[in-house]
N, C-alpha and C positions, 0 to 999 in steps of 0.2 A: 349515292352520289352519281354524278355523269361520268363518264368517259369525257375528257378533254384531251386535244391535237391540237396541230396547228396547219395553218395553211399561209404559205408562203408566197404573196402578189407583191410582183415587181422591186421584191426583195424588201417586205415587210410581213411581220407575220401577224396573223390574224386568230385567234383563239376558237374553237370552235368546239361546244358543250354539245352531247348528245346523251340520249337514254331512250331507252322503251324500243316497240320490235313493229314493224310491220312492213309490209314490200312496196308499198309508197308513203315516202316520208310527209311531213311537216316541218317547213324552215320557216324561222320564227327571227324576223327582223324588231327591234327591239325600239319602244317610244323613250319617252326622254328619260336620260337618265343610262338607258343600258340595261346589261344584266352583270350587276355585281357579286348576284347568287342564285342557285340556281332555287327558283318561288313554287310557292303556291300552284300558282296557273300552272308552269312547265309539266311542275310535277302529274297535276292535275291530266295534262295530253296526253302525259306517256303511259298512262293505264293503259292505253287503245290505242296509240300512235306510236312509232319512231320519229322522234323529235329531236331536228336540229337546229341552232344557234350559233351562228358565227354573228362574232363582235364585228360592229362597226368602227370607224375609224375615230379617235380620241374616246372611244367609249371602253369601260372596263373589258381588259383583255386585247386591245388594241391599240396604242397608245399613240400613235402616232396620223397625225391628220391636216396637216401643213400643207404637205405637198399637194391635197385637195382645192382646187383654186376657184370650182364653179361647180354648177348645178351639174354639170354631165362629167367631169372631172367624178366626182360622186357616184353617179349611175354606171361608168363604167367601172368602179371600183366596184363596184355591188352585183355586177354582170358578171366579171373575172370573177367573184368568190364562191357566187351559184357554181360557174361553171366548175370550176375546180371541188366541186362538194361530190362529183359524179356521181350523182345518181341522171337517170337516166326521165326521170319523170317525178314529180311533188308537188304538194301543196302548199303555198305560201300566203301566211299570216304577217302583216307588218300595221303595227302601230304607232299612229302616231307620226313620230318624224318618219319613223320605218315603215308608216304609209305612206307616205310622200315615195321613198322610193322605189318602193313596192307598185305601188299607180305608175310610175315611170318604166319599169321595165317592165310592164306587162303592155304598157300602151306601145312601147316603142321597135322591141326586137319580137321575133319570134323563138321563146324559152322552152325549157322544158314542167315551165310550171303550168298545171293541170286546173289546178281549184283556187281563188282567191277569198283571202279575208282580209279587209280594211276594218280598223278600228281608230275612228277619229281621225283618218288623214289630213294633216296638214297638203299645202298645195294651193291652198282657194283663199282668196283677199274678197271680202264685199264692202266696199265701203261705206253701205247703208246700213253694215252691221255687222262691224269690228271684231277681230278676234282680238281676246288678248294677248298683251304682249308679254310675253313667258321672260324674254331677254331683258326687260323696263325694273324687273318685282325689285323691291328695297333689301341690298344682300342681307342677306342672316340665314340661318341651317332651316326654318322654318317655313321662309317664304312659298319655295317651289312646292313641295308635300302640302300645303294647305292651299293653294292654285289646283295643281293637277290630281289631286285626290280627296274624294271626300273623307276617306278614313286616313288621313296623316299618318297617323304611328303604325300602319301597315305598310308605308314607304320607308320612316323608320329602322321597323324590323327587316328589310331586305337590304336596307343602307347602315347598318348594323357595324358597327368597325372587328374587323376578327380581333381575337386577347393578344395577336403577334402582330398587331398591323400599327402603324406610325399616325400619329393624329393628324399631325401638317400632309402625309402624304395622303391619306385618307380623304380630305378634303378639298386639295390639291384635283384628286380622281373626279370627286362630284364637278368642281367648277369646270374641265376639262372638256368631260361628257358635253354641257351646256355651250362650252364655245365649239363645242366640234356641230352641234344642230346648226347654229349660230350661221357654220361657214356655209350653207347653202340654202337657210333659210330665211334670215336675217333680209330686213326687218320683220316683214307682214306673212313671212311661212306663204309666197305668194310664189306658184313654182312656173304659171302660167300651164299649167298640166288642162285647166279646160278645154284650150285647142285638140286635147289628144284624147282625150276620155273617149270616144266613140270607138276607136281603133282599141278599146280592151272589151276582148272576148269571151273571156273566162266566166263561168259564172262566177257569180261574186256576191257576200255575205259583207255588208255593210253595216258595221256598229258603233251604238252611240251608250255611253254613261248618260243617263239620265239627268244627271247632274254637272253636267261637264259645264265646267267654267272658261274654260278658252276658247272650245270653238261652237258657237249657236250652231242650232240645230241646222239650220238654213244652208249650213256646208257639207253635211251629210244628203240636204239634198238636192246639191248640185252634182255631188259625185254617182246619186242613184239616178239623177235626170241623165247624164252624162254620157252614163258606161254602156257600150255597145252590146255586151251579151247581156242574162239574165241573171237582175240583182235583186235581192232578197236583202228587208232592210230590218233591223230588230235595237232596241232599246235598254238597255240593262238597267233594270233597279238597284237603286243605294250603291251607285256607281258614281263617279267625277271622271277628269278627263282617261283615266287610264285603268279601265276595270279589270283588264288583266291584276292591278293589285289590288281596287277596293271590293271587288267581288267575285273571286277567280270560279267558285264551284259554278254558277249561273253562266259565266261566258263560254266553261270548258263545255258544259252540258247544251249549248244553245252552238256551241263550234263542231261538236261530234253530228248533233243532230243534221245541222245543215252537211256534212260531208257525207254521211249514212244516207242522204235523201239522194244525192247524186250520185251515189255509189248504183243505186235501185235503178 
C-alpha cells in the first residue's frame, strides 16, 4: 500500500498517496472520477518510478471544492500543491480533466516539471465535432463507466465500496468528484488553452484510448499541432476514454519508454 499525508493549502487538506523510489519523481493528476484506490496503473509506475498523487479538489481525498470559483481559481490551487510537494524537479502525468490542468500549468508558469504526459486532455471545444457531454449521461451507477471506459467493471473494481464504508456516502463521493470537474469545465471541457499551447516546452507524450468515446481524435490533435516543444503522440489498444484503467500494462510500458528515451 502507499504512504499517505497530507498537505495543507490555505487551510484545506489535500491527501497525497505515494510509493515506489527514484530521485525524480512522477505526479500523477487524476481524470474523472479521481483516485479512490490506489490501481493497476499507479501500481504499475512504481516498479520504476516514485510516484506521487495528491487529490484534487471534491475528488477522493479532498473534499472540499466550493471555494473554487473559475478556471484559474483551479490552476492555482494546483500550482500551490506542486509547490508544496517539494521536490525540486518531476514528471507530470495528468489525465483527462487532470490534463486540462496539467496543459495549464505547464503553459503558464515556469515549474519544476521536467517531462509531460497528457492523456485525453480535456481543454478544446470543436464545434464540427463535439465532445461528449460526460455532465448530460442519464444518472444511474452505470452511465459514466460505460462512457469513459471500454471495460466498465474495471472502473467498478477501483470504485469498489470498502466492507466499512456507507452506501449513501459512497455514492455521495462519486457524484462529488463529477461536480468538482464540472466547476471548471462545464459545459464543453472548453478551457480556451489553445491560445497557450505554443508557450509549453516540455516534451510531451500525448495519449489517446483508441476507443475513447468523449473526445474524437481530432483533440488530441490540436494539442500535438499546438504544443511548443517536442511531442510524441501514441494510441492505446482496447482502451476508452481513460486507459490508465482499461489498459494500464500497455500505457505503463509505453510511459516508461517514452521517459527512458529522454532520460538518453
Amino acid at each position: 500500500m502507499p504512504e499517505t499525508r497530507s498537505l495543507t493549502i490555505r487551510d484545506r487538506e489535500v491527501r497525497v498517496l505515494e510509493e515506489g523510489r527514484s530521485d525524480v519523481p512522477v505526479v500523477f493528476l487524476a481524470g474523472i472520477g479521481g483516485i479512490p484506490a490506489w490501481t493497476p496503473f499507479l501500481e504499475g509506475l512504481a516498479k520504476n518510478r516514485r510516484v506521487i498523487v495528491p487529490s484534487l479538489p471534491g475528488f477522493p481525498g479532498a473534499t472540499e471544492f466550493r471555494h473554487l470559483d473559475s478556471l484559474y481559481d483551479w490552476v492555482v490551487h494546483t500550482l500551490e500543491t506542486l509547490e508544496l510537494l517539494g521536490e525540486p524537479t518531476f514528471d507530470l502525468i495528468g489525465s483527462s480533466v487532470g490534463g486540462a490542468l496539467a496543459c495549464e500549468i505547464a503553459s503558464l508558469v515556469d515549474t519544476q516539471v521536467r517531462r509531460l504526459v497528457l492523456i485525453a486532455p480535456f481543454g478544446v471545444f470543436l464545434e464540427d465535432d463535439p465532445a461528449a457531454d460526460i455532465w448530460a449521461q442519464v444518472p444511474g451507477p452505470a452511465s459514466i463507466p460505460n462512457l469513459v471506459c471500454s471495460h466498465p467493471e474495471r472502473w467498478d473494481a477501483i470504485w469498489e465500496k470498502p466492507a466499512d464504508g456507507d452506501e449513501i456516502e459512497w455514492s455521495i463521493l462519486q457524484t462529488r468528484s463529477m461536480e468538482a470537474a464540472a466547476r471548471f469545465l462545464f459545459p464543453f471541457g472548453n478551457t480556451g488553452v489553445t491560445s497557450r499551447l505554443h508557450r509549453i516546452h516540455n516534451s510531451t507524450l500525448l495519449v489517446r484510448g483508441a476507443e475513447d468515446r468523449v473526445l474524437p481524435s481530432a483533440y488530441n490533435a490540436v494539442f500535438a499541432e499546438g504544443i511548443g516543444g517536442p511531442v510524441r503522440t501514441i494510441e492505446i489498444e482496447d482502451a476508452g476514454h481513460l486507459p490508465e484503467i482499461d489498459n494500464p500494462e500497455t500505457l505503463v510500458r509505453e510511459i516508461n519508454a517514452f521517459l527512458l528515451d529522454q532520460e538518453n
